[in-house]
ROMI-277499 format. One record per residue: residue number from 1; chain; x, y, z of N, C-alpha, C, O in turn. Coordinates in steps of 0.02 Angstrom, whole numbers, plus 50000, padded with zeros to 5 digits. Each point is the difference from the previous one (the first is absolute). Last residue first. Example, Ala and Ser with C-alpha at 12.3 -4.5 7.8 and 13.67 -1.06 7.14 Angstrom:
2
{2,'A',{50642,49888,50354},{50042,50059,50003},{49961,50055,50037},{50025,50055,50008}}
{1,'A',{49990,49659,49988},{49955,50059,50000},{50045,50060,50000},{50052,49999,50033}}
***
This chain:
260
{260,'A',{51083,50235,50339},{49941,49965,50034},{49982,49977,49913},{49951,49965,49987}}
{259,'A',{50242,50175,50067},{50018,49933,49979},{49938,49964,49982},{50002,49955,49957}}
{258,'A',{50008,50266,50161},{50014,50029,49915},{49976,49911,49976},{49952,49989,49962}}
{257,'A',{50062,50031,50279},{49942,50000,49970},{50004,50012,49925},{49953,49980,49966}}
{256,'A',{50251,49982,50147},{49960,49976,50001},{49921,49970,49960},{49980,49951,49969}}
{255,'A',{50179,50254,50062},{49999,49943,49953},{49967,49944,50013},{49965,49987,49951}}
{254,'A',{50002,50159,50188},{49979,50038,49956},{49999,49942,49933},{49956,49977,49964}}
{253,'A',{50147,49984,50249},{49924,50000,50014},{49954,49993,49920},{49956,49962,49980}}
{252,'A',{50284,50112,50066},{49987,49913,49976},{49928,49995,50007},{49973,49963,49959}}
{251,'A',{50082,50252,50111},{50010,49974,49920},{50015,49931,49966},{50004,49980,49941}}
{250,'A',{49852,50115,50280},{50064,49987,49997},{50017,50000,49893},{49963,49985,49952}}
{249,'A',{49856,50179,50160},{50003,49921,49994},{50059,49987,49983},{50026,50040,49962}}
{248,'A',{49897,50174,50084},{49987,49963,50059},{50012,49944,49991},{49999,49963,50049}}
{247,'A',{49950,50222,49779},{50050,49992,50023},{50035,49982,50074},{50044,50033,50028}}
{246,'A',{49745,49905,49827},{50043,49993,49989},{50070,50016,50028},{50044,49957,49999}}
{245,'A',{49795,50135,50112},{49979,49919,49993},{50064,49994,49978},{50048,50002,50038}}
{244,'A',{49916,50216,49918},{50001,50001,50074},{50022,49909,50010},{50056,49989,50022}}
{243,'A',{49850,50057,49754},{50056,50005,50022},{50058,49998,50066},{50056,49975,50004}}
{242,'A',{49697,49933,49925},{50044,50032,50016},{50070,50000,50003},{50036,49959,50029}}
{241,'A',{49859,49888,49832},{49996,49986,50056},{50023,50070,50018},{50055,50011,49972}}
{240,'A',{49834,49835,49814},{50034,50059,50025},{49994,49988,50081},{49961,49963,50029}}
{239,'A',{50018,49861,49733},{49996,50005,50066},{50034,50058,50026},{50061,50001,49993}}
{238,'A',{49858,49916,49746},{50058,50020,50041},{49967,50011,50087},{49943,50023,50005}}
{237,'A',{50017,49874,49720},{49979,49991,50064},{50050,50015,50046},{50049,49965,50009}}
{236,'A',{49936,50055,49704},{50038,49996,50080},{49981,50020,50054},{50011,50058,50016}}
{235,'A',{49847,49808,49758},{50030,50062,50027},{50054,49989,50049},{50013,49945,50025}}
{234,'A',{49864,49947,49744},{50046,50007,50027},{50022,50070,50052},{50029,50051,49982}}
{233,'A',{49736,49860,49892},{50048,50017,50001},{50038,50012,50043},{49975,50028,50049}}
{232,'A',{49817,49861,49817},{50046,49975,50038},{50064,50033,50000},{50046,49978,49964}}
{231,'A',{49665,50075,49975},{50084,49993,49985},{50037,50002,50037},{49998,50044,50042}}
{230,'A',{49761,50007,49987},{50007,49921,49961},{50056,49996,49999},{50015,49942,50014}}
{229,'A',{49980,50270,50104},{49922,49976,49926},{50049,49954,49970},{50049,50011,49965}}
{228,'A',{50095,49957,50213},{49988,50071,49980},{49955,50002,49932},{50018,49978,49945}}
{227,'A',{50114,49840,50221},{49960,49999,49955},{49976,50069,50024},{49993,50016,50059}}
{226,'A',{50256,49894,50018},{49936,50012,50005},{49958,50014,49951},{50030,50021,49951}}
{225,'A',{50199,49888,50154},{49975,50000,49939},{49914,50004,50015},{49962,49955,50020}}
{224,'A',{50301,50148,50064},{49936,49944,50027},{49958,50012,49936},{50003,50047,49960}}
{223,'A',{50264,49979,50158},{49951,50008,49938},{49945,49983,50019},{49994,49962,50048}}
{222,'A',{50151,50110,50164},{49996,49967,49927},{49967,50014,49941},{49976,50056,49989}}
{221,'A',{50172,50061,50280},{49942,50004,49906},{49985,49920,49996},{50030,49963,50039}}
{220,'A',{50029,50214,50173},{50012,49923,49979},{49982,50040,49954},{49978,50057,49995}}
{219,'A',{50076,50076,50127},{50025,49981,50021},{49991,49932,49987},{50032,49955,50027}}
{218,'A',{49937,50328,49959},{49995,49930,49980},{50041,49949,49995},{50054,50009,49972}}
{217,'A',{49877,50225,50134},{50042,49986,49969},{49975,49918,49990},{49966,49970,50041}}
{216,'A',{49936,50316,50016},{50001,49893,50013},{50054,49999,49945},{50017,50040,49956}}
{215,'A',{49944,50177,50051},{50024,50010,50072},{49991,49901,50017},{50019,49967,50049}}
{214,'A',{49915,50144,49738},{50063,50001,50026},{50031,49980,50057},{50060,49988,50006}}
{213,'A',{49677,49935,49874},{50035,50052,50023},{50085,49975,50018},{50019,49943,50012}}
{212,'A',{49898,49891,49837},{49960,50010,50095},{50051,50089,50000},{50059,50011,49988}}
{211,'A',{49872,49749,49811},{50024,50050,50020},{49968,50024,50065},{49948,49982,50029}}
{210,'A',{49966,49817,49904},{50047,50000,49938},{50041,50065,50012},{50048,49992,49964}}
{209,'A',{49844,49873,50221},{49992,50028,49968},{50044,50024,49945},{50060,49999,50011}}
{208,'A',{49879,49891,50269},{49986,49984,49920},{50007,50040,49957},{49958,50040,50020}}
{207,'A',{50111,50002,50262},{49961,49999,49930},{50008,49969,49914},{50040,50020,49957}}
{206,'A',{50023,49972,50349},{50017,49974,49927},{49959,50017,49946},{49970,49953,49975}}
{205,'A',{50094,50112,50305},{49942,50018,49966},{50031,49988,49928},{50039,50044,49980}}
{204,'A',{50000,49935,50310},{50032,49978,49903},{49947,49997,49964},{49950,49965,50011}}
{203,'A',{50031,50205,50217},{49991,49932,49967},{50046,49976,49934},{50024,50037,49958}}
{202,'A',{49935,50179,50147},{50002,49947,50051},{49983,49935,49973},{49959,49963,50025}}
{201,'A',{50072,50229,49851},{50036,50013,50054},{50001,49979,50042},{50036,50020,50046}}
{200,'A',{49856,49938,49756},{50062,49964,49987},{50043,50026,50069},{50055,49975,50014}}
{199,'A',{49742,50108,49933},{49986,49938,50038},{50051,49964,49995},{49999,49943,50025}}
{198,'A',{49981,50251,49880},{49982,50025,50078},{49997,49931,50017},{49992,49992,50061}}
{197,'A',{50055,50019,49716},{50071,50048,50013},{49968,50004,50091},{50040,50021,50041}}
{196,'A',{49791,49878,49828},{50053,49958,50017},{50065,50030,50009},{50048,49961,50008}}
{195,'A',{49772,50186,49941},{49997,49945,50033},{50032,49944,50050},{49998,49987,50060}}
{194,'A',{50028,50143,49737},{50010,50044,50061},{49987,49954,50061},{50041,49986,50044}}
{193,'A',{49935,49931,49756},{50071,49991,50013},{50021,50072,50061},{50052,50020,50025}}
{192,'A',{49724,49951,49878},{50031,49938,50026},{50062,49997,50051},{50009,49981,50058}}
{191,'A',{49877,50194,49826},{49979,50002,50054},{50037,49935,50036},{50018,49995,50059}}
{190,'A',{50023,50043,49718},{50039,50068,50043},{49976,49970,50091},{50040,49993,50047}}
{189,'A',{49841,49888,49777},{50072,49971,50011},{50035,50065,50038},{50037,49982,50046}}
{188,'A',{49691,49950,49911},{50063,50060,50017},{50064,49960,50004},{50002,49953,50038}}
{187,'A',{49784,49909,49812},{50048,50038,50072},{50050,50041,49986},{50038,50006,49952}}
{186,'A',{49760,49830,49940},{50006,50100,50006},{50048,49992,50046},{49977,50000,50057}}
{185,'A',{49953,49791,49905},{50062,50021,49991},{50000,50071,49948},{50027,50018,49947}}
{184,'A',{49796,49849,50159},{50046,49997,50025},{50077,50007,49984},{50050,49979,50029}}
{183,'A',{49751,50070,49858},{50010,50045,50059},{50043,49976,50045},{50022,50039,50042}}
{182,'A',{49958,49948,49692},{49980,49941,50033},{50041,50042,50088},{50059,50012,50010}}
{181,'A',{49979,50079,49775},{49932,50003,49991},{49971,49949,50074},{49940,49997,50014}}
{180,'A',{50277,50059,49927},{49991,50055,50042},{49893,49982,49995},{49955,50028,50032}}
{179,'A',{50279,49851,49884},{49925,49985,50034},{49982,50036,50032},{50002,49986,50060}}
{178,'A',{50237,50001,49850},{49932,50040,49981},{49944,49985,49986},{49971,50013,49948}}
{177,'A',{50282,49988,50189},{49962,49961,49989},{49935,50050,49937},{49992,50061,49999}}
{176,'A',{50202,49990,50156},{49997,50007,49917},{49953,49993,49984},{49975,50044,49964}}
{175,'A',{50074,49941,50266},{50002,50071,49965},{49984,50014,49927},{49981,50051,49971}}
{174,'A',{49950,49734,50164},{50052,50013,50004},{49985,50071,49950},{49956,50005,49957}}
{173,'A',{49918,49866,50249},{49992,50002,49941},{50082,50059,49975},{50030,50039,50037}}
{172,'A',{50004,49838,50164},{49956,50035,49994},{50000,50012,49906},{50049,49995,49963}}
{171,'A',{50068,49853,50237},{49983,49988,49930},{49952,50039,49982},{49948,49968,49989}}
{170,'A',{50205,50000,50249},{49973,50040,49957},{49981,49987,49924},{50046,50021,49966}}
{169,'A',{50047,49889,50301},{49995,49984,49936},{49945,50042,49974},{49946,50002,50030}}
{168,'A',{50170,50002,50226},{49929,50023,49939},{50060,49996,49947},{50057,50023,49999}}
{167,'A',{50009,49899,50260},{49992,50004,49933},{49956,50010,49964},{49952,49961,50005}}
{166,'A',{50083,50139,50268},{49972,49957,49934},{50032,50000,49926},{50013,50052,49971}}
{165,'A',{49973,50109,50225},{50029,49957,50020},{49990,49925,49953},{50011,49947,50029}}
{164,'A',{49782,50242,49943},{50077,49977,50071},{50044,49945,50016},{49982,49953,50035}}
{163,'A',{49786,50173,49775},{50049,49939,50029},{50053,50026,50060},{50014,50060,50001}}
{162,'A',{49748,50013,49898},{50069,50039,50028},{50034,49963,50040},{50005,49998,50061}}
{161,'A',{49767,50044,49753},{50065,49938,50038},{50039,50053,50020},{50011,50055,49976}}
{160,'A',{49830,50020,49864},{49967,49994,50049},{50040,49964,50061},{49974,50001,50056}}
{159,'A',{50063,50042,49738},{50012,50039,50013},{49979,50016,50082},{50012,50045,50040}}
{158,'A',{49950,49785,49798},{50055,49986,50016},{50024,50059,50036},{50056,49992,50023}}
{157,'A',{49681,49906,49958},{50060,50052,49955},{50074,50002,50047},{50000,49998,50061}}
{156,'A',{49803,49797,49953},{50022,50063,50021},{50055,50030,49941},{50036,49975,49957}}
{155,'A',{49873,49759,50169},{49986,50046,49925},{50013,50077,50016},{49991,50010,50060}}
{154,'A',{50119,49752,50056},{49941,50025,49974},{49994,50058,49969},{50050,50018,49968}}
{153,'A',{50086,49719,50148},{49954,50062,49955},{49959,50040,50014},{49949,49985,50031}}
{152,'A',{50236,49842,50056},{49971,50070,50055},{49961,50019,49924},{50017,50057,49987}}
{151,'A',{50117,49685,50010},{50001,50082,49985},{49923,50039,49997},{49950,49986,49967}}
{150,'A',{50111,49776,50083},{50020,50042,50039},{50008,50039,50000},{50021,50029,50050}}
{149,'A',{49935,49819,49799},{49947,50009,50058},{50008,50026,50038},{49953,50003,50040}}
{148,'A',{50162,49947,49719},{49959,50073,50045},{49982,50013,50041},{49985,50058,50012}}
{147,'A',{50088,49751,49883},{50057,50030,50002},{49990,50070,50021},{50043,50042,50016}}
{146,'A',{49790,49802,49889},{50048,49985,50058},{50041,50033,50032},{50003,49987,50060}}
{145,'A',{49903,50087,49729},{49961,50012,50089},{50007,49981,50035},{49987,50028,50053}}
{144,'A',{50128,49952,49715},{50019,50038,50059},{49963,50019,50072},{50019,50027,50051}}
{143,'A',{49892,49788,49767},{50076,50000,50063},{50034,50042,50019},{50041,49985,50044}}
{142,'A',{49733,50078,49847},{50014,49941,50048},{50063,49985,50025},{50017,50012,50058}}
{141,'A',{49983,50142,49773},{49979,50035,50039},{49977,49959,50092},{50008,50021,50058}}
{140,'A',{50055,49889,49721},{50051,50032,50023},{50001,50049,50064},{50048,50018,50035}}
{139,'A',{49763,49861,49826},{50055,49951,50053},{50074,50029,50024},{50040,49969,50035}}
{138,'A',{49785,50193,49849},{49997,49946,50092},{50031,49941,49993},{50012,49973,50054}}
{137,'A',{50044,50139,49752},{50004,50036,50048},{49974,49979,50068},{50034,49996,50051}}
{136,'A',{49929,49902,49725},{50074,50007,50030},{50017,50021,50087},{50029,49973,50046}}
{135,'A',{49767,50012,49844},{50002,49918,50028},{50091,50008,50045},{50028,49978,50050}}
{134,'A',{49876,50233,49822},{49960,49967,50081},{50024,49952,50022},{50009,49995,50061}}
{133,'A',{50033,50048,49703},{50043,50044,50046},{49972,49991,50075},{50042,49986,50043}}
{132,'A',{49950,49814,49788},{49981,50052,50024},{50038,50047,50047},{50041,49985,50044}}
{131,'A',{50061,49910,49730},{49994,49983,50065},{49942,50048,50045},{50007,50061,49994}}
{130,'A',{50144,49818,49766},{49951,50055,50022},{49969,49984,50075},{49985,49943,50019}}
{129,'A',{50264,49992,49821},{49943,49985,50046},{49944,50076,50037},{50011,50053,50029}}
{128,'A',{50178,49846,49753},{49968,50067,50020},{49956,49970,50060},{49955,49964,49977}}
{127,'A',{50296,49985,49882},{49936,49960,50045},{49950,50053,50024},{50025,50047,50031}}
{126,'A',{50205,49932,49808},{49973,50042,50019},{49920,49954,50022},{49967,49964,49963}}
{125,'A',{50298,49933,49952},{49926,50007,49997},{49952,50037,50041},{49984,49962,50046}}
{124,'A',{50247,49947,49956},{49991,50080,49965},{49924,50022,50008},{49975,50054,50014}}
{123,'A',{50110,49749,50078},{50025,49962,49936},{49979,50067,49975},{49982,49995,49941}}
{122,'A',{49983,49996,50287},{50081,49998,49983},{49981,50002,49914},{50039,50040,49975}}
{121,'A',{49791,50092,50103},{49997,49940,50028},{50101,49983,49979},{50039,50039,49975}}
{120,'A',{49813,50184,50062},{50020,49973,49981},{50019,49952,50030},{50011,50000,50061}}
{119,'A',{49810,50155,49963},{50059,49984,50027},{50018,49969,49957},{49954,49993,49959}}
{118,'A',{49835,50174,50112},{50011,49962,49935},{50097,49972,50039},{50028,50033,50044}}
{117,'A',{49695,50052,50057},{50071,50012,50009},{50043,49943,49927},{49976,49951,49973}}
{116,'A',{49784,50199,50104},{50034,49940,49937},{50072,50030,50039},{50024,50055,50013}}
{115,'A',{49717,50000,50107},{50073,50006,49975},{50026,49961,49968},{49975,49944,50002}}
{114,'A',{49764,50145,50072},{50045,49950,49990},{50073,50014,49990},{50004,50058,49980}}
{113,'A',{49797,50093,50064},{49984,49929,50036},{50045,49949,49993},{49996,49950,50036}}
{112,'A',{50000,50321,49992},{50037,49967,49951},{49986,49925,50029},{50029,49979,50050}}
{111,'A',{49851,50289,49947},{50016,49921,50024},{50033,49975,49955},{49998,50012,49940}}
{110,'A',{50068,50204,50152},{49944,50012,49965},{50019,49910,49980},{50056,49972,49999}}
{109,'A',{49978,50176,50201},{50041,50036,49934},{49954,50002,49940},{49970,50047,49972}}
{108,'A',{49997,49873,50260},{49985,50019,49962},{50000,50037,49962},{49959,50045,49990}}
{107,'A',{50240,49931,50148},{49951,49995,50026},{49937,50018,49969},{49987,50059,50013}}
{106,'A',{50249,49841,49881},{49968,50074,50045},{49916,49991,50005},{49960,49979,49958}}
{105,'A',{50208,49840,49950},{49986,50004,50070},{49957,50053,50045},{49976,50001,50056}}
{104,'A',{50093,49943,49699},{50062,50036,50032},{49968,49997,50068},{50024,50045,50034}}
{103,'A',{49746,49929,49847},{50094,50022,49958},{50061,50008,50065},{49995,50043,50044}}
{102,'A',{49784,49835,50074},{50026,50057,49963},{50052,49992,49951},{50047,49961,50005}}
{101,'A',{49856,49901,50149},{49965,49970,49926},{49997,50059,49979},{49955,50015,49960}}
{100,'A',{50134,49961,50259},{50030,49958,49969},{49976,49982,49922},{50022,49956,49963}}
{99,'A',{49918,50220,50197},{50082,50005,49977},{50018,49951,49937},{50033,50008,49949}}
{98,'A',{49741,50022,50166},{50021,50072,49927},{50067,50000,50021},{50028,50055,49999}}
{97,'A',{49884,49735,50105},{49989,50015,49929},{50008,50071,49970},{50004,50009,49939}}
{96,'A',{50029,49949,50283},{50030,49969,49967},{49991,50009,49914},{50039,50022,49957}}
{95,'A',{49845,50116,50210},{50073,49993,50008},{50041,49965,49956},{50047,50028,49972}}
{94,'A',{49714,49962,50036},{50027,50044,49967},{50069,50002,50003},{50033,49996,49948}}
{93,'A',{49886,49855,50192},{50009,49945,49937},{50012,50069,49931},{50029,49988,49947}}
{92,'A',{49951,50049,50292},{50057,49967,49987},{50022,49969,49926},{50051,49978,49974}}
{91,'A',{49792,50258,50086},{49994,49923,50011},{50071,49978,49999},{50045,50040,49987}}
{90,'A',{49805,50216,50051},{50050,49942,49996},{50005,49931,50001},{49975,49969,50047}}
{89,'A',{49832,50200,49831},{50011,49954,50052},{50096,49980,50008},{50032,49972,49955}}
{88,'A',{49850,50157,49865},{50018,50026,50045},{50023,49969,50072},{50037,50026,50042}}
{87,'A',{49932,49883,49673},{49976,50007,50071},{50055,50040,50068},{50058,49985,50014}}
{86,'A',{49974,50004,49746},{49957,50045,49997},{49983,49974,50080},{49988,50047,50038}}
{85,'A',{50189,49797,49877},{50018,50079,49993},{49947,50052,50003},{50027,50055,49991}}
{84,'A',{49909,49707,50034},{50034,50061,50043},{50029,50044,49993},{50001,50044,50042}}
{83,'A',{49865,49871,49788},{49968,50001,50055},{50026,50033,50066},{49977,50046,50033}}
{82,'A',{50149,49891,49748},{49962,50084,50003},{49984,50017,50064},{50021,50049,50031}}
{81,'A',{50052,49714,49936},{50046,50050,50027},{49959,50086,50009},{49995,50039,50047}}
{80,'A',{49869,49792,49890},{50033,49993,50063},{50036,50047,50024},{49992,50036,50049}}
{79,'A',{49972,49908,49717},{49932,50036,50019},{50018,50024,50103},{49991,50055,50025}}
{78,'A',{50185,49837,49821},{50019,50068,50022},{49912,50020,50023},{49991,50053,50030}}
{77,'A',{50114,49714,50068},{49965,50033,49920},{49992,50080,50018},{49992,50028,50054}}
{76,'A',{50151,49796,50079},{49979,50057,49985},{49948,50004,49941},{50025,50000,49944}}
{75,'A',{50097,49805,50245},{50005,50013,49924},{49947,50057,50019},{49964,49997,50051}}
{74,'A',{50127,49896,50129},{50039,49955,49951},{49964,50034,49929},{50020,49976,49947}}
{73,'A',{49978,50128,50308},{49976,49978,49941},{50016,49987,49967},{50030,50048,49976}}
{72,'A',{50042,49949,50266},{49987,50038,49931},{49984,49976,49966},{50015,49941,50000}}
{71,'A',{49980,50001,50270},{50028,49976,49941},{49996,50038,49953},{49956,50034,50026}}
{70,'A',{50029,49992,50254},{49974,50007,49934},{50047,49982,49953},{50061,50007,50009}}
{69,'A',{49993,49977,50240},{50000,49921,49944},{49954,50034,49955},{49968,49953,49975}}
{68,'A',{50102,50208,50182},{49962,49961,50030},{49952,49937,49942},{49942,49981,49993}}
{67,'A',{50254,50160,49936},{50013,49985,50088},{49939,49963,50025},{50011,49952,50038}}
{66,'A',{49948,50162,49761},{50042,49936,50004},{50029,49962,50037},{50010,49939,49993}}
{65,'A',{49864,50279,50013},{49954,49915,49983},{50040,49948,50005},{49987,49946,50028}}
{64,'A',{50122,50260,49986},{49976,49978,50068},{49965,49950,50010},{49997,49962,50048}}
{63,'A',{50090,50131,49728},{50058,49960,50029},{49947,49980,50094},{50008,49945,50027}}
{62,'A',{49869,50164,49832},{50019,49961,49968},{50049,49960,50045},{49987,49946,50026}}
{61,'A',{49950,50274,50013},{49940,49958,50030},{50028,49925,49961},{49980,49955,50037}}
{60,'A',{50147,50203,49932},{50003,49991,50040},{49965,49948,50032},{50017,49956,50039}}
{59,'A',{49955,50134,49757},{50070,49966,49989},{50002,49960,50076},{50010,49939,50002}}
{58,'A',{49828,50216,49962},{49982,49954,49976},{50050,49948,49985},{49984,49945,49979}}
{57,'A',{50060,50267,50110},{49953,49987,50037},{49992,49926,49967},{50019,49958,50041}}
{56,'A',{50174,50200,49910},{49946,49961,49955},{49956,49950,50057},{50017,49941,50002}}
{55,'A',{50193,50204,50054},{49944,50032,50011},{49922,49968,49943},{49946,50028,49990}}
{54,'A',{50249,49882,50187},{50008,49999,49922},{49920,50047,49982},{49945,49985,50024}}
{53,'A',{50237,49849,50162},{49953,50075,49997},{49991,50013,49910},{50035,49983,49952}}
{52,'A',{50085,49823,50260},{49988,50010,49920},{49940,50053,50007},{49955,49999,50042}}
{51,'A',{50251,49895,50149},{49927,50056,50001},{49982,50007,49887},{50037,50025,49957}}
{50,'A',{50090,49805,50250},{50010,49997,49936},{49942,50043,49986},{49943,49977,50003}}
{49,'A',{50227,49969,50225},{49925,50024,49972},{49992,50006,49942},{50045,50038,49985}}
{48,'A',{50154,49784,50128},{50004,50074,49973},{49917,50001,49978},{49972,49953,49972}}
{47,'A',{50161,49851,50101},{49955,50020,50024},{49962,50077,49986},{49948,50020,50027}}
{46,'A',{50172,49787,49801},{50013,50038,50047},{49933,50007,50051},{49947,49971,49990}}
{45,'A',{49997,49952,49810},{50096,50009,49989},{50014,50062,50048},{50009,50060,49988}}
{44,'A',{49751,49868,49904},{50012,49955,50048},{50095,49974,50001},{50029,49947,49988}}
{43,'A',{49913,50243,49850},{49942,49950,50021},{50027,49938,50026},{50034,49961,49967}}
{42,'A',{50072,50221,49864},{50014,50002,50086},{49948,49967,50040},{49998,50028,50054}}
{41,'A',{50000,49970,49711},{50075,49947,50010},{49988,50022,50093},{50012,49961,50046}}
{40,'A',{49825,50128,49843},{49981,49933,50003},{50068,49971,50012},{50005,49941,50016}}
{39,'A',{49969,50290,49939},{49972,49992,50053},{50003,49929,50016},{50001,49990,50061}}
{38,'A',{50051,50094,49724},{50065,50032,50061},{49965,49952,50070},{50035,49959,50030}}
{37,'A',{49793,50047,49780},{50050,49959,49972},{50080,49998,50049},{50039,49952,49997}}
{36,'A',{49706,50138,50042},{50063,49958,50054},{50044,49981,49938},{50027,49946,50017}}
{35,'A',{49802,50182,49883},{49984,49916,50012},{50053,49959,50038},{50018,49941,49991}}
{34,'A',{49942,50319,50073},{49985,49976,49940},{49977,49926,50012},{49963,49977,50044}}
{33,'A',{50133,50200,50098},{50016,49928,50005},{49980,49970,49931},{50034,49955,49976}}
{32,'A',{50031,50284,50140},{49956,49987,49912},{50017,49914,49992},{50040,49977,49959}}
{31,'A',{50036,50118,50250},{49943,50049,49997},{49951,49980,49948},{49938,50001,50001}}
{30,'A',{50230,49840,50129},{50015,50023,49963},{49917,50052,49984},{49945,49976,50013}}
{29,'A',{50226,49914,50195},{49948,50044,49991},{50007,50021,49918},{50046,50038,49985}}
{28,'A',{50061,49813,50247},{50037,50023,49944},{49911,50016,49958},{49954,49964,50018}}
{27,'A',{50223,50014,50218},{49918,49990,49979},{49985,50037,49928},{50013,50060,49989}}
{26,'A',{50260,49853,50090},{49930,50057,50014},{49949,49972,49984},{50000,49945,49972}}
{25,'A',{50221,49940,50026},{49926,49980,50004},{49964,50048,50029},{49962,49990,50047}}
{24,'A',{50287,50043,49929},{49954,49987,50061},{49946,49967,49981},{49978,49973,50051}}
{23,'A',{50175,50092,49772},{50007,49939,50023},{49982,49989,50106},{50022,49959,50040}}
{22,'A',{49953,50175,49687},{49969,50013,50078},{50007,49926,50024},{49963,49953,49986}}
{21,'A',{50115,50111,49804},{49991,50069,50022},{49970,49967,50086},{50004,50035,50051}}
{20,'A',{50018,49787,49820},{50061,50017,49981},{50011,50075,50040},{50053,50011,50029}}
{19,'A',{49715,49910,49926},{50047,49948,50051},{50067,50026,50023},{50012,50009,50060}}
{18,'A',{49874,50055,49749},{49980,50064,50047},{50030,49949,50062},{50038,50028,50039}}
{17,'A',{50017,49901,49766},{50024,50048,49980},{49986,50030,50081},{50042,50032,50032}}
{16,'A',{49853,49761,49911},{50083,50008,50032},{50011,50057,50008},{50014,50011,50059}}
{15,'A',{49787,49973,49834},{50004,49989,50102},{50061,50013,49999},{50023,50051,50026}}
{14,'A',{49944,49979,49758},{50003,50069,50033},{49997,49984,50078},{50015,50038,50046}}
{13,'A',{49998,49775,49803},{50050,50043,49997},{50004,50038,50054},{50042,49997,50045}}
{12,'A',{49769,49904,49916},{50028,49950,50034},{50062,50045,50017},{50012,50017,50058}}
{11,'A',{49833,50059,49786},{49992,50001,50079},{50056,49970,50024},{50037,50042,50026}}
{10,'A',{49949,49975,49752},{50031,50047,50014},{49986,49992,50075},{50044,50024,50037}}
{9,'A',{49783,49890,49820},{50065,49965,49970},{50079,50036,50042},{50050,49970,49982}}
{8,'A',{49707,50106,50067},{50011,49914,49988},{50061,49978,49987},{50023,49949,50026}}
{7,'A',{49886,50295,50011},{50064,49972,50027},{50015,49920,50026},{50036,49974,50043}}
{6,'A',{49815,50245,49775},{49986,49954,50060},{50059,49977,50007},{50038,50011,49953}}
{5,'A',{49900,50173,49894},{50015,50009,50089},{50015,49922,50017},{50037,49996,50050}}
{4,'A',{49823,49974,49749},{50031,50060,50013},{50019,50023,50056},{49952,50010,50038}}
{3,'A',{50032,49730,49946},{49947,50052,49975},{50021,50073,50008},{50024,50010,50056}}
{2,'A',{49988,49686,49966},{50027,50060,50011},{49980,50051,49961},{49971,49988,49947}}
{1,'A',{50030,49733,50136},{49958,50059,50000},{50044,50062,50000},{50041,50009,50045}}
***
């Protein structure tokens, strides 16, 4: 499963990365939890408070069903999908479905009931398998709920937190982006990174993002391969950390994390 922003393929990485920055086991807090793709490596690993926040009410209500053994829906028809994208009601099952039977994951974007993934076989030969996008997504969405039962959800603006003493992981819609049509990702980025310039003064505070005001410095990359309208393109996924931060970490620390 993966989808504009999302951190399926890249989570695992970015634990080490934030592991690597905080070797007390703070109580660790992400604001824009999304589909936990970060959130699910720190599940039942340690004694540490695991706080997920996210201001998609229906995202939320989703992951809390799941904690208490709800299952997802193994298939969409778009008459359905419309249905919740026009109902006002929060549900678990809106939650799921205007990510998972969206373009690119964004939150009724606009329906996409199936996917073709194509591979090659050894003898060259190109293989096309079609797949439901639903069927995909809750079973992916099932074995990370194991791996959730111990994480604190719930729903709110990020502006609204005032961490202490804590790791915050940051994946906020990203500056470039241009889904400005879809409300969860109208955002202030000035306001953001002000933000996090007041919460990085007590806390390790890691943001996601392809660029970051002067005053962060960066401190991982990779490539990552994300889908953008239907197309598969190549970006650099970079991790910022105050500078203040940065200049606090040993330089083997640093390398280190460059290696992850």
């Amino acid at each position: 499963m993966s989808y504009q922003g999302g951190k399926q393929r890249l989570g695992k990485r970015i634990f080490k990365v934030l592991n690597k920055l905080d070797t007390t086991q703070l109580d660790y807090l992400e604001p824009f939890v999304g589909f936990c793709g970060v959130m699910k490596h720190f599940g039942n690993k340690g004694d540490r408070k695991l706080m997920g926040r996210d201001i998609n009410k229906d995202v939320i209500a989703m992951w809390k069903a799941t904690q208490q053994g709800w299952n997802p829906p193994m298939t969409c028809s778009k008459e359905k999908y419309k249905e919740l994208r026009d109902d006002p009601r929060t549900s678990a099952e809106r939650g799921f479905i205007g990510v998972a039977c969206s373009y690119s994951g964004i939150f009724f974007v606009g329906y996409r009931g199936k996917q073709t993934f194509r591979n090659k076989s050894k003898n060259g030969k190109v293989k096309s398998t079609v797949v439901e996008s639903a069927a995909m997504t809750a079973r992916s969405v099932n074995r990370m709920a194991k791996m959730l039962k111990n994480v604190d959800f719930k729903a709110c603006k990020y502006q609204s937190l005032n961490p202490k003493n804590m790791l915050v992981y940051c994946d906020p819609p990203y500056a470039s982006n241009d889904y400005k049509q879809n409300k969860y990702f109208n955002f202030d980025s000035k306001e953001f990174w002000g933000i996090i310039r007041k919460w990085s003064n007590d806390n390790i505070v890691v943001v996601s993002e392809y660029k970051a005001p002067s005053d962060f410095r960066e401190i991982w990359q990779s490539k990552n391969d994300v889908i953008h309208h239907g197309k598969r393109n190549i970006k650099i996924e970079k991790l910022f950390i105050h500078k203040n931060l940065y200049d606090s970490i040993s330089e083997e620390t640093k390398t280190k994390i460059r290696q992850i």
